[in-house]
N, C-alpha and C positions, 0 to 999 in steps of 0.2 A: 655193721654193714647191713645194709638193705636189700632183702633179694626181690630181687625181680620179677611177679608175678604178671606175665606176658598171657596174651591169647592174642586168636585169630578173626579176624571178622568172619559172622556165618553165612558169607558171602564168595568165602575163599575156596571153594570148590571151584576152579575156574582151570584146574592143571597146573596150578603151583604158581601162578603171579599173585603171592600174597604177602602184607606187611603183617609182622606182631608191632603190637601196641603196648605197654605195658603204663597201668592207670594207679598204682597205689606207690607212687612217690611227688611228694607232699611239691608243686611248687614247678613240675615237671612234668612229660611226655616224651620219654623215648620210644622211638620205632625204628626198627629192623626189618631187612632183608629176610622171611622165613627160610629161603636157601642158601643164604649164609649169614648162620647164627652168630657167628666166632670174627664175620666182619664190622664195618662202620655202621654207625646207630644216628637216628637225626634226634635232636632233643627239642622240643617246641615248648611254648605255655600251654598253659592247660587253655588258657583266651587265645591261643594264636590255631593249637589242633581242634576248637571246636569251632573257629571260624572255619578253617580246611574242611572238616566233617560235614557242616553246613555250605558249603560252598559246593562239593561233590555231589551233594543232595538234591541242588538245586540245578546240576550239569550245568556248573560255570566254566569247567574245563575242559566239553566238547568230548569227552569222554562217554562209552555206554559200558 
């Protein structure tokens, strides 16, 4: 089994709306809820979260 070596963006000082990310599984990208660990998880492609990554960057989602 593959454990899950997760972190936070160092962006996530914002009062706790934060995702983990977790990057060393081979083919995948799951991310979490950081306030709830023990709930549901999104899994992406590693091509599909650095579209989103990039997409963020560029405030495609109206988002600051």
């Amino acid at each position: 089994m593959i454990s899950l070596e997760r972190f936070k963006s160092s962006y996530s000082g914002n009062g706790g709306q934060c995702v983990e990310v977790a990057a060393n599984i081979p083919g995948a990208v799951p991310v979490r809820d950081s306030k709830d660990p023990e709930g549901p998880a999104l899994t992406f492609t590693p091509e599909g979260f650095a579209a989103f990554v990039a997409g963020v960057k560029d405030s495609e989602f109206g988002v600051a």
